[in-house]
Each structure stands twice: as structure tokens, then as C-alpha cells.
N, C-alpha and C positions, 0 to 999 in steps of 0.2 A: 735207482733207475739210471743206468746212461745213456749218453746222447750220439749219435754217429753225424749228427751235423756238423759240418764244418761253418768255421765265422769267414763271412763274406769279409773281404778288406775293401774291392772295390770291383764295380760290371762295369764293362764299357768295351770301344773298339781299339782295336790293333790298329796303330798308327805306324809310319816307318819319318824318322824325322831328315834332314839332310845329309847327316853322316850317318846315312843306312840303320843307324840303330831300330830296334823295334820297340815303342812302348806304350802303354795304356794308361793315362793319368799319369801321374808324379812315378809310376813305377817303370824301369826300364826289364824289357825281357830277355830271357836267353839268345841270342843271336840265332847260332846252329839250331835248334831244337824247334824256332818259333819257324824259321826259314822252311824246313822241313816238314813241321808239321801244322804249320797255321798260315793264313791270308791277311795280307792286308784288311783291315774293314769287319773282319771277323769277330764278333761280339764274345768276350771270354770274361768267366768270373775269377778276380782272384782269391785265392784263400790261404796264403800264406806267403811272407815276405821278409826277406833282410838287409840290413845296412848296406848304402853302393859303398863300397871300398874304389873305389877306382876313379883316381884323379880326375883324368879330362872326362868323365859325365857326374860325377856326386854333385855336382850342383845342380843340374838339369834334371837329374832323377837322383832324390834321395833315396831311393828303397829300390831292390833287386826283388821279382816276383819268382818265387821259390816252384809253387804249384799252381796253376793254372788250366782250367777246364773250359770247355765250349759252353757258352751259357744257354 
């Protein structure tokens, strides 16, 4: 029997911090994509995520949110 649920990582709201970044919890999100297609304040579930590679925020956000739905 399989399952098409996906594993929640983390629910909460879109934050935008002072260097414009957008993020939800410890995960920081797509800039363009989140700009585009989401709001500040906007409740999204994450369900998948990977390593920040990227110097000036991997401390601030260790994890990049991969796929992200409106909760």
C-alpha cells in the first residue's frame, strides 16, 4: 500500500527579514518565486528542503525550502 502524503518539515508564516530575504523558521525561501507568488504573512507548509550553500545567510538559515505549498 503506498502513501502520496508528503512529510511536513515545518507550517508557519512568510517572514521578510532586513536584507529582503524571505523565510519561515530556520528555512530561508526562493526570493523570485516567493516574491511572485506568495505574501508576506502568508501561512505555507514546508515539505521538502536542502543545505543553504551560500555564505552570507547559512548561518541565519541553515536549510533552503525546496517545495512549499499555501497551508
Amino acid at each position: 500500500m503506498s502513501s502520496n502524503t508528503a512529510t511536513t518539515l515545518h507550517t508557519g508564516e512568510i517572514e521578510q527579514d532586513e536584507n529582503r530575504n524571505y523565510f519561515c523558521g530556520k528555512y530561508q525561501l526562493k526570493y523570485t518565486y516567493t516574491d511572485q507568488n506568495h505574501k508576506v504573512g502568508e501561512k505555507i507548509t514546508i515539505l521538502s528542503a536542502i543545505e543553504n550553500t551560500d555564505l552570507r545567510t547559512k548561518n541565519k538559515y541553515p536549510q533552503v525550502a525546496q517545495k512549499y505549498t499555501r497551508a
